[in-house]
C-alpha positions in Angstrom: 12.2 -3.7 -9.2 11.9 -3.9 -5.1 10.3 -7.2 -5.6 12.2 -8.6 -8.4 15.6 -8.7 -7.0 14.8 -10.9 -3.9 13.3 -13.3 -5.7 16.3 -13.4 -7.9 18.6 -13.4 -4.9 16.5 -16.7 -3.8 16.4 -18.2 -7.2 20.2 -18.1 -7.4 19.9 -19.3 -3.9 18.1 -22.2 -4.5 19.9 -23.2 -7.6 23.3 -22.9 -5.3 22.0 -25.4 -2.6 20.1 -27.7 -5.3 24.1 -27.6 -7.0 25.8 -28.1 -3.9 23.5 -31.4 -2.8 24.0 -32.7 -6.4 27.9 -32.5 -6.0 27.5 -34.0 -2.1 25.4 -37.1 -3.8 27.6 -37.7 -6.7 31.0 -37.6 -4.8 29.5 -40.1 -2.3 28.2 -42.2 -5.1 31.3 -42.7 -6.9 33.6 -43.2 -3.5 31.5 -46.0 -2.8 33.4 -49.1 -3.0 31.3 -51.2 -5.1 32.2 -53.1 -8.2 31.1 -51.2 -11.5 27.3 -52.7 -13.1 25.8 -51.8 -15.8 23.2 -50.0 -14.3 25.6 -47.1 -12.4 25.4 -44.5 -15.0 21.2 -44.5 -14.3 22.2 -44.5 -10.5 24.7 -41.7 -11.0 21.5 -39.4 -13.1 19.4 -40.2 -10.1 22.0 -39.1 -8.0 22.4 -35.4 -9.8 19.0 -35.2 -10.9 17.5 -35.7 -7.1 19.6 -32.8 -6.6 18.9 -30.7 -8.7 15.1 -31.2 -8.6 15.8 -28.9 -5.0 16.1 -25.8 -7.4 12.0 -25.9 -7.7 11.7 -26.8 -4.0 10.1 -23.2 -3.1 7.8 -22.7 -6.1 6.3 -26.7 -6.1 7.4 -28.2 -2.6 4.8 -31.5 -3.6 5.9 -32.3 -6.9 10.1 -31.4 -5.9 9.3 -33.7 -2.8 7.9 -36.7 -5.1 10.9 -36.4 -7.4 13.1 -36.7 -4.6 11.7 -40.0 -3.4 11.6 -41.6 -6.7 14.8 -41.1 -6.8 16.3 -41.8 -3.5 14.3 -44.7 -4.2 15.8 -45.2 -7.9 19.2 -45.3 -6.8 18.9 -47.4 -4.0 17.4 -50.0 -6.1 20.8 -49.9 -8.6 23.1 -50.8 -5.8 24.1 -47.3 -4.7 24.1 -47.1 -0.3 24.3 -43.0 -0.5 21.7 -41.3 2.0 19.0 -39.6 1.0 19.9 -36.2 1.5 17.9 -34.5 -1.3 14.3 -36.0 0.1 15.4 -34.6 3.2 15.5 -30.9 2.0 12.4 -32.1 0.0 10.4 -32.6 3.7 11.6 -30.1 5.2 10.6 -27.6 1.8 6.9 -29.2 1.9 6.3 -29.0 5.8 7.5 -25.5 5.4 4.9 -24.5 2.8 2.3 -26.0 5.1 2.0 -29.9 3.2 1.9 -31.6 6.4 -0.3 -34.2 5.4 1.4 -35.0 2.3 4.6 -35.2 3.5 4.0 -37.4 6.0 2.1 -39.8 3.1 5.1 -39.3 0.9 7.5 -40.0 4.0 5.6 -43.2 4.8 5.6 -44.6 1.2 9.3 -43.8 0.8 10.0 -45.5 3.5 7.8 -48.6 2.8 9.1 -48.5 -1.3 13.2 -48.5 0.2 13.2 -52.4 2.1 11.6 -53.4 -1.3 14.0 -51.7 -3.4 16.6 -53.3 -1.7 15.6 -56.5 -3.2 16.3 -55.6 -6.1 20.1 -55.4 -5.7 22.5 -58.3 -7.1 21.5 -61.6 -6.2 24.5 -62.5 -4.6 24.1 -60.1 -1.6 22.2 -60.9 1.2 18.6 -60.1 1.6 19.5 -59.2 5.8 22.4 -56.8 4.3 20.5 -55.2 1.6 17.5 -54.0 4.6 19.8 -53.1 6.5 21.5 -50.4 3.6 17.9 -49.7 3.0 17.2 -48.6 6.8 20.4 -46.8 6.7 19.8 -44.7 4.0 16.6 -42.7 5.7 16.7 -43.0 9.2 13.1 -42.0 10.5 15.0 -39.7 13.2 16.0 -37.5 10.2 12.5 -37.7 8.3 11.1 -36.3 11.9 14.1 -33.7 12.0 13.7 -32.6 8.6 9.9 -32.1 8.9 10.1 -30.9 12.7 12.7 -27.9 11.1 10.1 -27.1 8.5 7.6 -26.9 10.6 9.3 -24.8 13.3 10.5 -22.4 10.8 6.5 -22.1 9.4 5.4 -21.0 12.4 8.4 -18.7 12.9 6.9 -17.1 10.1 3.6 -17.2 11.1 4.2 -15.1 14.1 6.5 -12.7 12.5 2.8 -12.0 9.8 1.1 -11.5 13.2 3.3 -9.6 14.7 3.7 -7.2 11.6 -0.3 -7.4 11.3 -0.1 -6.2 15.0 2.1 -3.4 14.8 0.0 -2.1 11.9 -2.8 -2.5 13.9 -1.3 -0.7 17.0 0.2 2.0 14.5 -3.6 2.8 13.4 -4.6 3.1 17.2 -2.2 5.4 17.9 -2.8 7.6 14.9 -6.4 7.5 15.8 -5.9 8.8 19.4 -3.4 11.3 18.1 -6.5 12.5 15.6 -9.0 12.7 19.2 -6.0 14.8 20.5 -5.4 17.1 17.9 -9.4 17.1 17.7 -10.0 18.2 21.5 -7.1 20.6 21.2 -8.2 22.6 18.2 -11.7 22.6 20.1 -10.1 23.8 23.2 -8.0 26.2 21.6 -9.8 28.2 18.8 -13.9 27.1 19.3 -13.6 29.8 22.1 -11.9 32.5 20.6 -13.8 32.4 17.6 -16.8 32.2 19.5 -16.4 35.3 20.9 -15.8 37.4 17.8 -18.9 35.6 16.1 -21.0 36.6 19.4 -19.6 40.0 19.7 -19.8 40.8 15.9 -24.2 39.7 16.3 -24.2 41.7 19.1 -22.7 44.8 17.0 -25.1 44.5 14.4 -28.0 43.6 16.8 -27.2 47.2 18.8 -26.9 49.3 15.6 -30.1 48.1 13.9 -31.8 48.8 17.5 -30.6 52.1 17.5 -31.1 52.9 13.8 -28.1 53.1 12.9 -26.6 51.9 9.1 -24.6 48.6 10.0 -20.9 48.5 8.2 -20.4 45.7 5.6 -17.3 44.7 7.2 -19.4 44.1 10.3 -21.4 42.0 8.6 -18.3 40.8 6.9 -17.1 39.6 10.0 -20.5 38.0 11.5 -20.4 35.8 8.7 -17.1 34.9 8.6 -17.3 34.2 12.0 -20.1 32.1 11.3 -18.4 30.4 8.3 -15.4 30.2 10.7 -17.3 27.9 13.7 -19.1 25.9 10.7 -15.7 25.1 9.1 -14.7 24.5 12.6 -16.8 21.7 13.4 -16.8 20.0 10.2 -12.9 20.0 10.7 -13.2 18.8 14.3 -15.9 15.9 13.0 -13.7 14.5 9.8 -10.8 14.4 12.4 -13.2 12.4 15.0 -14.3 10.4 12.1 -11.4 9.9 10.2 -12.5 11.7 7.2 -15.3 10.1 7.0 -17.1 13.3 7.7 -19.1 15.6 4.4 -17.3 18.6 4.0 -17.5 21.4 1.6 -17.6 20.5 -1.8 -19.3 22.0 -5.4 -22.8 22.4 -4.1 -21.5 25.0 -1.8 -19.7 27.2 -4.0 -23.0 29.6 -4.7 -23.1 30.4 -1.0 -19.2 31.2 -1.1 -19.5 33.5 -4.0 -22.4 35.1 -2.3 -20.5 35.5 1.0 -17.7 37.4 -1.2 -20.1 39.2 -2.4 -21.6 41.0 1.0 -18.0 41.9 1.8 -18.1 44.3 -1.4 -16.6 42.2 -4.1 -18.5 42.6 -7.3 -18.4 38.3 -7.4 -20.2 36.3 -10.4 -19.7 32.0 -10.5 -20.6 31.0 -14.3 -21.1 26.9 -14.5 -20.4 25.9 -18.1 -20.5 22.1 -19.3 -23.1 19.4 -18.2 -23.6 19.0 -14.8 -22.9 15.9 -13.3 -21.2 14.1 -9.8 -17.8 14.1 -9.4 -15.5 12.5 -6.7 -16.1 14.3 -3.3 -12.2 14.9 -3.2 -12.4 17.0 -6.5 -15.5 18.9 -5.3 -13.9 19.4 -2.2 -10.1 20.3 -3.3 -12.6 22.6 -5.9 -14.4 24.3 -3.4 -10.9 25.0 -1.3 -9.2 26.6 -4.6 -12.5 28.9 -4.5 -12.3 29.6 -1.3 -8.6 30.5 -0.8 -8.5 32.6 -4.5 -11.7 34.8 -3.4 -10.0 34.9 0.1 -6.8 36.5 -1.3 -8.8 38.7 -3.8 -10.6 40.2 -0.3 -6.9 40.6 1.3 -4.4 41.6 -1.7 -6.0 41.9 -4.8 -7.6 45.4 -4.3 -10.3 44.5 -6.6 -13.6 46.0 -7.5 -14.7 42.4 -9.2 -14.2 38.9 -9.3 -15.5 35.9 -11.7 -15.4 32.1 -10.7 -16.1 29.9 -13.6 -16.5 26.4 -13.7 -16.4 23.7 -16.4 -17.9 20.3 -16.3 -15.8 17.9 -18.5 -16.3 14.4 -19.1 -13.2 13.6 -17.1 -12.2 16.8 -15.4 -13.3 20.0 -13.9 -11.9 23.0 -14.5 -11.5 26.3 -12.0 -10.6 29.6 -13.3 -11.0 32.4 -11.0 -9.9 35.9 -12.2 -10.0 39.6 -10.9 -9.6 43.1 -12.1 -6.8 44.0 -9.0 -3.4 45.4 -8.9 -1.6 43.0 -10.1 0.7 43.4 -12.9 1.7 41.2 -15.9 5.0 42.2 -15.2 5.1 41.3 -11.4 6.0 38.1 -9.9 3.5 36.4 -8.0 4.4 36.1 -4.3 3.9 32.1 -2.8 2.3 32.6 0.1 0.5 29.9 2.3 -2.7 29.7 0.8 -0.9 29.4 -2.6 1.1 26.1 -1.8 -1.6 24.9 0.2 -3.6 25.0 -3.4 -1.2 23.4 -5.4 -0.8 21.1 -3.1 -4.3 20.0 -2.8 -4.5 20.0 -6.7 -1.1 18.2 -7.4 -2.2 15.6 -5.2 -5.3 14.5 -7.5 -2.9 14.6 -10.3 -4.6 18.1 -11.4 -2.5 21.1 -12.8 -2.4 25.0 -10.9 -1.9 27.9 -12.6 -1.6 31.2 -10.7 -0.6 34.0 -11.8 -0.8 37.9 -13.2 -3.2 38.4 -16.2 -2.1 40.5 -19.6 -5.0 42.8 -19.0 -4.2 43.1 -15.5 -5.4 41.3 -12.0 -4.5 38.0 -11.3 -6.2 34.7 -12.4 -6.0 31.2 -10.7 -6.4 28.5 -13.1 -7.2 24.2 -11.8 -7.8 21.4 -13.4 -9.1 18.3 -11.4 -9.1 15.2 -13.7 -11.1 12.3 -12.2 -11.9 9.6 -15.4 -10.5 6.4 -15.6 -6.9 7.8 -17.2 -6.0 9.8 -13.4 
């Protein structure tokens, strides 16, 4: 609909002008002071049809341009002295869709085919008279106005593309250094804090294994999440260097993420139903985040002893179903938290479908579906 209506608006426009130089041609034709032939009512059609040939001036410039001569041409060989206003608009139509060299052929013959259409006016007029009408009719200064507009107004055009190609061009630059920025200051801000709790967390579990001493799963916990944490880090940092470009996280992982649950405490089990086989790397990755952030709320609010991911291979979709045995109650209302949007977010953008929410038998269960066939 955005694109239809301007070229409406210029159709009508077009069809206005070609109306308009129609009316100009006639009115001049028949306020000519000239005795009445047999031959006017042909000159009078060659008047309104050289006119009106203008409506198709912007979709075929060539073919709107030879009409107009042949019949600037046409009625000039009938007697009628009316300038050729319509050829004008013709040239300048052509020269503007970038017929240079055609126009100035079709110009050249024009001009050539008017002094001999001139001889074919009455006999009793003069041969010197009838050039002269003939010259009058297209001056060469207009011809050289009419193409010089075209032309001007072409490469009016042709800068404005640039300039637009330009701006895009400097638009991507700048949203590429704003990516370096917003890398470096991510590295600068959080590499070196989490650094430090991944260091000091190995260093807690190196001590108590030197000393004997039982190490405390949410140590560990913490030593690989601070690990997980500088890896997920630095992919980040690279797809933002590399405008995401980058491989990230994505299907193959999910074993190691349900195993990384499972040190914590979390009685976790990932069941892969269907035929395996490759999907888009968005899918595996928005799949691998709707893992990650269900078994990360399970850890934080669920209260649960267990966990189960399961994942189904389709021919054009995957599904995600991730449910646990916590405290949540059919009858309560799931809170939307960050991680929640974030999710449905992710999956709403691949034209996928999220279901979160409490299960009958208690727990909560997260539920995605990530088409990727031909029909998404």
């Amino acid at each position: 609909m955005s694109t239809g209506r301007p070229e409406v608006r210029a159709g009508v426009r077009d069809w206005a002008i070609a109306v308009c130089v129609a009316a100009v041609l006639l009115v001049v034709g028949l306020s000519e002071n000239r005795s009445a032939t047999d031959v006017d009512p042909l000159g009078y059609v060659l008047l309104v049809a050289g006119g009106l040939a203008l409506a198709a001036r912007r979709r075929a410039p060539v073919p709107v341009l030879a009409a107009t001569g042949v019949c600037a041409v046409g009625y000039q060989a009938v007697g009628f002295e009316v300038p050729a206003v319509a050829f004008l608009f013709a040239v300048y139509a052509a020269v503007r869709a970038g017929h240079r060299v055609v126009t100035v052929v079709a110009a050249v013959m024009t001009l050539a085919a008017l002094p001999l259409a001139a001889l074919a006016l009455p006999p009793d007029m003069p041969v010197g008279e009838a050039l002269a009408r003939a010259r009058g009719v297209l001056e060469l200064a207009w011809l050289v106005a009419a193409g010089a507009a075209g032309e001007a107004l072409r490469q009016a055009e042709r800068r404005a593309d640039e300039a637009e190609r330009t701006r895009e061009e400097t638009a991507r630059r700048r949203a590429d250094e704003e990516r370096l920025h917003i890398a470096r200051e991510l590295h600068d801000s959080l590499t070196h804090q989490i650094s430090i709790i991944k260091v000091q967390a190995e260093v807690a579990v190196h001590l108590a294994r030197k000393r004997g001493e039982p190490v405390p799963e949410a140590l560990l916990a913490i030593r690989d999440a601070g690990r997980e944490a500088t890896r997920e880090l630095r992919a980040t940092l690279e797809a933002l260097r590399d405008d995401g470009e980058a491989p990230s996280h994505g299907l193959d992982q999910l074993p190691e993420l349900v195993e990384r649950a499972r040190s914590t405490g979390l009685d976790a089990t990932l069941t892969i139903e269907g035929r395996r086989h490759d999907v888009p790397a968005a899918v595996g990755r928005t799949a691998y985040r709707v893992v990650q952030e269900s078994l990360t709320n399970i850890a934080r609010h669920a209260a649960a002893a267990s966990a189960s991911v399961r994942v189904d291979y389709r021919p054009d979709a995957i599904a995600i179903r991730v449910d646990d045995d916590g405290k949540a109650m059919p009858d309560t209302a799931p809170m939307p938290g960050v991680g929640l949007l974030g999710m449905r977010e992710r999956v709403t953008a691949l034209g996928g479908r999220l279901r979160a929410e409490p299960r009958n038998e208690g727990g909560f269960t997260v539920h995605a579906e990530l088409p990727f066939g031909p029909a998404s």
